[in-house]
N, CA, C and O of each residue as an XYZ file, in Angstrom:
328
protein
N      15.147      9.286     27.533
C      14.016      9.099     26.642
C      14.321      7.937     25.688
O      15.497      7.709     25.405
N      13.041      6.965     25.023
C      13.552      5.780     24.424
C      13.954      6.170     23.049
O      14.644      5.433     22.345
N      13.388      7.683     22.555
C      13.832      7.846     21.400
C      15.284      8.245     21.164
O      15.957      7.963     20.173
N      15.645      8.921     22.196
C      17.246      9.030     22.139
C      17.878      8.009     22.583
O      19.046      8.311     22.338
N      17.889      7.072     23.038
C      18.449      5.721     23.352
C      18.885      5.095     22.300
O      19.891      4.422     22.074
N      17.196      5.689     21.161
C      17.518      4.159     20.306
C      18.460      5.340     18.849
O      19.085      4.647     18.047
N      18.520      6.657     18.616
C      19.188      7.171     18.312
C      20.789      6.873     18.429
O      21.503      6.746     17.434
N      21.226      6.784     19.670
C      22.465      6.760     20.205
C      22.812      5.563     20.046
O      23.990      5.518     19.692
N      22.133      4.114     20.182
C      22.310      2.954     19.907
C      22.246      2.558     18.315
O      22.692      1.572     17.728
N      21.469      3.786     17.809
C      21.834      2.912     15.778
C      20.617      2.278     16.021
O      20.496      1.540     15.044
N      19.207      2.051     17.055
C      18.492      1.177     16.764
C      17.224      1.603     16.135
O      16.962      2.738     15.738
N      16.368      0.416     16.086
C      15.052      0.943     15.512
C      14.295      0.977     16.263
O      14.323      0.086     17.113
N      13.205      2.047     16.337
C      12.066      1.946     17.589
C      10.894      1.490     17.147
O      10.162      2.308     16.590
N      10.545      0.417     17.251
C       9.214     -0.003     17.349
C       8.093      0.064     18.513
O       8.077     -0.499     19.608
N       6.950      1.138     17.774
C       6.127      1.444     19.016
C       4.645      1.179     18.206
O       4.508      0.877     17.020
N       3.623      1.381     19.191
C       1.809      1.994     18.764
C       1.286      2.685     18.967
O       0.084      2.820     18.738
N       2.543      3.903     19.857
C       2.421      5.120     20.066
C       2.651      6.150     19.397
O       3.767      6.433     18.961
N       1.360      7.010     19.195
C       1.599      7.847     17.364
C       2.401      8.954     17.746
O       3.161      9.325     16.852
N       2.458      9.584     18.798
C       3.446     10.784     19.349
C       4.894     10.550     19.079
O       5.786     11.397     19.129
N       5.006      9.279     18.787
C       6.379      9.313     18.659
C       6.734      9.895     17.089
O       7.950      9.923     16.899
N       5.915     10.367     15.920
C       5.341     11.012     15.480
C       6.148     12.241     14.974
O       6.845     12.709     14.074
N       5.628     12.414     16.056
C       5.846     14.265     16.486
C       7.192     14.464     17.133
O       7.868     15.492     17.180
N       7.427     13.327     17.596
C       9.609     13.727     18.556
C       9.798     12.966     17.222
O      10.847     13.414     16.759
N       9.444     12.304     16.622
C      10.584     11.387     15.405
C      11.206     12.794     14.284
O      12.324     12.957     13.795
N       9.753     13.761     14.158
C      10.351     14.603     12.909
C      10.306     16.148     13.811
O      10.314     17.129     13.068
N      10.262     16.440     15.258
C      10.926     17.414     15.659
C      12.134     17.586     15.614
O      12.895     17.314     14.686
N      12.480     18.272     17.107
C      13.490     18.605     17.460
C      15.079     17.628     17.323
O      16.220     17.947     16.988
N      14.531     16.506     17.710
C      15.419     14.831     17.958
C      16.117     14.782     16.784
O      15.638     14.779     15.650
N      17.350     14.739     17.122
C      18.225     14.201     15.460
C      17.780     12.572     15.355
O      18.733     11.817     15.550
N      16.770     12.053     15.139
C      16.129     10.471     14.997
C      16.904     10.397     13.943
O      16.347     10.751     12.904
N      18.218      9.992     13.828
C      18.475      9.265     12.727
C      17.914      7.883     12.581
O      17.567      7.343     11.530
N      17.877      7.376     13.832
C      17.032      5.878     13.584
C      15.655      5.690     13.358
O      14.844      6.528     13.752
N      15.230      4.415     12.611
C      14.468      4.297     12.785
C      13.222      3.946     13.261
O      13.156      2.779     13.649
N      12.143      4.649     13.354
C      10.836      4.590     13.690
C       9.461      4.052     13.432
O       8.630      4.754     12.855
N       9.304      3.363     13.660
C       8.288      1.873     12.931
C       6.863      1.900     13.973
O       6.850      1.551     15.153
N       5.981      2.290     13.368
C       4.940      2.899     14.176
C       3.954      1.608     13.673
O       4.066      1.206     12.515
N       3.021      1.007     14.567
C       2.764     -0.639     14.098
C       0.860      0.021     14.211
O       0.272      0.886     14.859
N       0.650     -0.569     13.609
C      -1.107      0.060     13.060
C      -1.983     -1.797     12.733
O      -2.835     -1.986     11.865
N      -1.518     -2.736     13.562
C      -1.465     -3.817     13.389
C      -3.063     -4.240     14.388
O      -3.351     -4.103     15.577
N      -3.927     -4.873     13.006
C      -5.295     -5.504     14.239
C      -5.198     -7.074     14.155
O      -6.007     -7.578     13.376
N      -4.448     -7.842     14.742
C      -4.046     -9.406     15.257
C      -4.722     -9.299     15.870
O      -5.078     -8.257     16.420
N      -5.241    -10.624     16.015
C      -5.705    -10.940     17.128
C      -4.985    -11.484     18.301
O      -5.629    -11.776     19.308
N      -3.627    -11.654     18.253
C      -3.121    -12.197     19.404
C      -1.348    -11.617     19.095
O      -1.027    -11.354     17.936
N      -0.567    -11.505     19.967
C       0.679    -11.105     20.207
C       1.206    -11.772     19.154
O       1.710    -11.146     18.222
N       1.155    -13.160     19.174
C       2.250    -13.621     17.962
C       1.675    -13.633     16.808
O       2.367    -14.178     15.948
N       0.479    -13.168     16.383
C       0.174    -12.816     15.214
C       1.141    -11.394     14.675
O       1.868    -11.303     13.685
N       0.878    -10.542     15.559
C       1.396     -8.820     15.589
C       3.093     -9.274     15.280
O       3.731     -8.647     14.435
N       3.709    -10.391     16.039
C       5.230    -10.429     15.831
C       5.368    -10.936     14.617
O       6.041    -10.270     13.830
N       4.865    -12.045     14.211
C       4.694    -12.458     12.740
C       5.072    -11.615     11.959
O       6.147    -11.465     11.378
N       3.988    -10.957     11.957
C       3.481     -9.434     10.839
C       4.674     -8.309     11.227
O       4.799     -7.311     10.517
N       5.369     -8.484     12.161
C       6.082     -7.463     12.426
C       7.626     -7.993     11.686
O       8.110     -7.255     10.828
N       8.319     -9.225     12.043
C       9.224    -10.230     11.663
C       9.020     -9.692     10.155
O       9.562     -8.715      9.638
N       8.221    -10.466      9.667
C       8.120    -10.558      8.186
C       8.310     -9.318      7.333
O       9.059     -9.339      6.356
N       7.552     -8.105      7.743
C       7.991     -6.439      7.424
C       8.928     -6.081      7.281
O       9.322     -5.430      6.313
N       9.721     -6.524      8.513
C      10.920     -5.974      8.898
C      11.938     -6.268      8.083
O      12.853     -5.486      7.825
N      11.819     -7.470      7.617
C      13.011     -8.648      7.074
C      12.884     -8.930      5.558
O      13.407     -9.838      4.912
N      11.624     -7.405      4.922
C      11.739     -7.276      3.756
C      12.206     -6.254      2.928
O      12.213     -6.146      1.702
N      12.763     -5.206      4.213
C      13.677     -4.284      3.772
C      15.319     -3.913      4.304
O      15.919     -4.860      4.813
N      15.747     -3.138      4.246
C      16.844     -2.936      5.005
C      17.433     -1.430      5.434
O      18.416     -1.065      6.078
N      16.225     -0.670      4.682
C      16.333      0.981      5.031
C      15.768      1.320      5.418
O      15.147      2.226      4.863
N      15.357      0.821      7.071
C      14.573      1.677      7.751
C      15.278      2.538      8.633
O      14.604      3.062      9.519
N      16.457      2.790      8.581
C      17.245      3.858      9.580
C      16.743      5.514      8.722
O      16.593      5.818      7.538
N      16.623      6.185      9.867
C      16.401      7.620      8.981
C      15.227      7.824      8.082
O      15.204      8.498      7.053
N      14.129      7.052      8.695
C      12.828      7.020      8.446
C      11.767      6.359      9.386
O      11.762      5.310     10.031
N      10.841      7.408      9.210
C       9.496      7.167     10.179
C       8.147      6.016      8.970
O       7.312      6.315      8.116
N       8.497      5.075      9.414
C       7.477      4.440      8.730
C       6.285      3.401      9.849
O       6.184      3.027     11.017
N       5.397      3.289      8.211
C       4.318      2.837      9.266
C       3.572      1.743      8.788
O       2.919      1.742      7.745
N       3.673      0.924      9.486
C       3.393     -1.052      9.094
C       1.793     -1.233      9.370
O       1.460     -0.882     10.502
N       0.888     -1.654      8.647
C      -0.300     -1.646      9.190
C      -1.124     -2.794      8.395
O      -0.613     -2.854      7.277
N      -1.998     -3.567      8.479
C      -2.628     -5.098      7.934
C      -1.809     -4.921      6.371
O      -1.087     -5.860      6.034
N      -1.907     -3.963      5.626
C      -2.089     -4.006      4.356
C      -0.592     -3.594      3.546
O      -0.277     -4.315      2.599
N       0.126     -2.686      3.840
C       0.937     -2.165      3.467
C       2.151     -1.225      4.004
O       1.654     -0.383      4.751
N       3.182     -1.102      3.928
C       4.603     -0.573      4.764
C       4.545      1.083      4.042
O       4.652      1.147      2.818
N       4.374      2.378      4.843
C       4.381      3.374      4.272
C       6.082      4.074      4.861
O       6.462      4.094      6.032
N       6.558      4.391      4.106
C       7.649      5.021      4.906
C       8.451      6.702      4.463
O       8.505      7.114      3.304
N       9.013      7.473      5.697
C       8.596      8.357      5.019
C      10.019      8.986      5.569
O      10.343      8.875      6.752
N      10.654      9.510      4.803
C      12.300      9.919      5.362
C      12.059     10.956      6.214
O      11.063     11.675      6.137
N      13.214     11.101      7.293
C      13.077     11.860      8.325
C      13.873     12.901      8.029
O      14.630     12.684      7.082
N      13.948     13.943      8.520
C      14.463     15.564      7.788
C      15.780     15.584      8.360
O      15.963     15.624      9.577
N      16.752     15.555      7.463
C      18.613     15.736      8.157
C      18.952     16.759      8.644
O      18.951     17.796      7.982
N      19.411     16.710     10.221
C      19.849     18.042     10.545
C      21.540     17.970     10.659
O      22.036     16.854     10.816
N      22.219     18.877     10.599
C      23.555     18.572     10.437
C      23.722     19.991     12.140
O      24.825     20.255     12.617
């Protein structure tokens, strides 16, 4: 599964799939993070732009489900399971 991949790798998952959602704050130890893109570009390198620039204005997105969309970065910590 890509969410445990990117778990096991330390990475971040960037998707536009909202289910990921629902495995980010289930069962899944998601320590990584989850970047759910709510983005209306009109063209691919608009969306990477907007995605680049988000990205590269924070540095704590591990261990949170956040969500990037025209206007504003919402982010929302993911629940620690030990």
């Amino acid at each position: 599964m890509v969410l445990q991949l990117a778990v096991q790798e330390n990475r971040l998952l960037l998707t536009f799939d909202k289910d990921f959602g629902e495995l980010a704050f289930g069962d899944l130890h998601a320590t990584a993070g989850v970047i759910l893109l709510r983005i209306s570009a009109r063209s691919p390198s608009a969306v990477a732009d907007m995605v680049v620039r988000a990205i590269a204005r924070r540095d704590d997105w591990g261990g949170h489900f956040s969500v990037i969309d025209d206007t504003q970065t919402r982010m929302t910590a993911l629940p620690k399971r030990g």
